[in-house]
N, C-alpha and C positions, 0 to 999 in steps of 0.2 A: 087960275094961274097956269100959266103956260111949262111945260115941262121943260126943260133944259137938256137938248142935244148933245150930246158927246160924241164930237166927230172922232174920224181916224185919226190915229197919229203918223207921221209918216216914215217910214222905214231910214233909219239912216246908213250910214255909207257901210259901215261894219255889215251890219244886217243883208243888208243887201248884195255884199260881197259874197257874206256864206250863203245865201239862197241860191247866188249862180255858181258858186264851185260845187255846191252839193249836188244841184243838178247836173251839171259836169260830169258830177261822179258817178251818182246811179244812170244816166245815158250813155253811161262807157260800154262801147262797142267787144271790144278785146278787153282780154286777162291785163294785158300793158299798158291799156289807154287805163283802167281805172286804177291800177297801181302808182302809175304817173298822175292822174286827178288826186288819188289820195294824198299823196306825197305832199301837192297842191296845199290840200285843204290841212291836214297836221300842219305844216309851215305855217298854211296862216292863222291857225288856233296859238300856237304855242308864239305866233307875235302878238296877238290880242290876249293874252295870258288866259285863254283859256287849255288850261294842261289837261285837265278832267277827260273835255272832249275829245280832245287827241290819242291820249290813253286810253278810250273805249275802243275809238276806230282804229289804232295801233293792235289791240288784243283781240281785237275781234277778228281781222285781215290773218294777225298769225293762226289764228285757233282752224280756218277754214283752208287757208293756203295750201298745197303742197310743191310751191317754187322756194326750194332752198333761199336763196340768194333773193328774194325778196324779203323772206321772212328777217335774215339778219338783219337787211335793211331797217323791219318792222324793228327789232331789237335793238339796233344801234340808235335808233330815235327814240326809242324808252328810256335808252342809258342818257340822252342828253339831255331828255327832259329831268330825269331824274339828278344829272349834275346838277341843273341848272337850280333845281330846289334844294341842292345840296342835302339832297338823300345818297350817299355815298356809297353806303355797301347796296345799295338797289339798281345805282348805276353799274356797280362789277358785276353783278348776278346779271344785267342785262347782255352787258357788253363779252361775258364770258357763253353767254346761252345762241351770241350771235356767231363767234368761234367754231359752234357746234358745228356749225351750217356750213356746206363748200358756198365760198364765195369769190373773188377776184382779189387780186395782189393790193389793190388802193384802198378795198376795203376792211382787209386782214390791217395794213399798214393802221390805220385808224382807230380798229379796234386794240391794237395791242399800246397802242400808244394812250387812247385813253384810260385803259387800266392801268398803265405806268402812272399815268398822271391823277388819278382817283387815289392809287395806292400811296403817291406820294404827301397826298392830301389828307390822306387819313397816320402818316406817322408814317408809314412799313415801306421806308426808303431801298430796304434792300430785296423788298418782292419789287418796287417799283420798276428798281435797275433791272431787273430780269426784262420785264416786258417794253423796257425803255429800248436795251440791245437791242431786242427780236423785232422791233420796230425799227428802227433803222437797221438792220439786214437785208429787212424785208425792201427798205428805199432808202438807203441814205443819201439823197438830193434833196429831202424837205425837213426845216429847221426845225419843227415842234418837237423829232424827235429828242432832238439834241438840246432843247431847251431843256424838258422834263427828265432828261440825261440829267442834267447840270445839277435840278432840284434835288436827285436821287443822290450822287456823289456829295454835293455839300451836306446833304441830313446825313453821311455817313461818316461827316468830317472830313471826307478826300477834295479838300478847295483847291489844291493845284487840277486834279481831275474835273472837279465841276468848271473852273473858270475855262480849260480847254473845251470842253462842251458845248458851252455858253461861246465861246470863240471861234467852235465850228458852225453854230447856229447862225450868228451874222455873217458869217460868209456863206452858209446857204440861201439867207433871203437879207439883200442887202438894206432893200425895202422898209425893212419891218424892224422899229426899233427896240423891240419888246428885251430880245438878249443880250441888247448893250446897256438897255436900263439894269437889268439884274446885274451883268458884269461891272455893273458901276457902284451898284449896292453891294456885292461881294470886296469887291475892291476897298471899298470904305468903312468897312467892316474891318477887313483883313490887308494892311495896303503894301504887307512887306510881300504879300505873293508876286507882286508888279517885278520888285526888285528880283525878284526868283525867278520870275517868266518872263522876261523882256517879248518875248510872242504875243503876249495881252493884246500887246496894242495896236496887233493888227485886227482885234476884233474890236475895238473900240472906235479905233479912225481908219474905218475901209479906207475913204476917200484920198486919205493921203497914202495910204499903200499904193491904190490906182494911178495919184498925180505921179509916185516914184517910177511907176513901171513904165509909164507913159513917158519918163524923161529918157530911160533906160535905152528906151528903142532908139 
């Protein structure tokens, strides 16, 4: 009787991806090029849910590193995997251990805003606000701070305060309709705040603010 061969099986497209990022990685020339491969290769782990992997080569990068500002890097992608699994207090212990580290004004801006926004997640609306502010000081041109603003004054019961937040947020990104869903869900909650802030609803209907200004000129 004839034995029965078991061919290969052939690699598929996943597989194959991480065989050429990792070589990618260990052929990295400069300290830059594999920090940037890494980055690479955690991205594509934590889209193929593998977090585990990620988390080695994230812990591992930090433990050997002595580039500041990479390392928070390393630490700010710990805290995100660790939102993302809603492990909550592991995300602040990340995202506060990246703090540690000098790094650049868009990264600080990041990290103080995801701890607002962890903190608001976990109940402690009023450490939230703390790090909601110092996030927007730090940039107040981009909306997330002033979302997670928004979250932090309504868990402290100030809905005139949150709904302006939320009203600063869609005029910083007109785009994005994420803060006029909330303002809408506050609203309908609570709807005599409209009657009290007739301002609402310029965060509600940019577009007709812009048609008015446009008639103006």
């Amino acid at each position: 009787m004839d034995k029965k061969t078991t061919l290969p099986q052939p690699a598929s497209a996943e597989q194959h991806s991480e065989k050429l990022l990792l070589e990618r990685l260990k052929n990295s020339i400069t300290e830059e090029d594999y920090f940037r491969w890494l980055l690479f290769v955690v991205g594509f782990y934590r889209g193929v849910n593998k977090a585990e992997a990620a988390i080695a080569l994230l812990d591992s990068f930090i433990e050997k590193s002595h580039n500041d500002e990479q390392k928070a890097h390393c630490q700010l992608a710990l805290g995100q995997i660790a939102t993302d699994e809603d492990r909550l207090e592991a995300a602040l212990n990340h995202f506060r251990a990246a703090l540690g580290f000098r790094c650049k004004k868009k990264i600080t801006y990041v990290l103080h805003n995801n701890i607002g926004y962890c903190l608001n997640m976990l109940g402690r609306y009023a450490e939230g606000e703390k790090y909601c502010r110092m996030a927007i000081d730090i940039d107040s041109r981009r909306a997330s701070g002033y979302r997670n603003l928004g979250v932090s004054l309504e868990g402290q019961g100030n809905l005139k305060g949150a709904a302006w937040m939320l009203v600063e947020a869609a005029k910083a990104e007109v785009s994005d309709p994420r803060a006029r869903i909330s303002l809408e869900k506050l609203l309908a909650e609570h709807p005599a705040i409209i009657v009290q802030c007739p301002w609402i609803a310029e965060g509600l209907y940019p577009d007709l603010k812009t048609a008015a200004d446009t008639l103006l000129v």
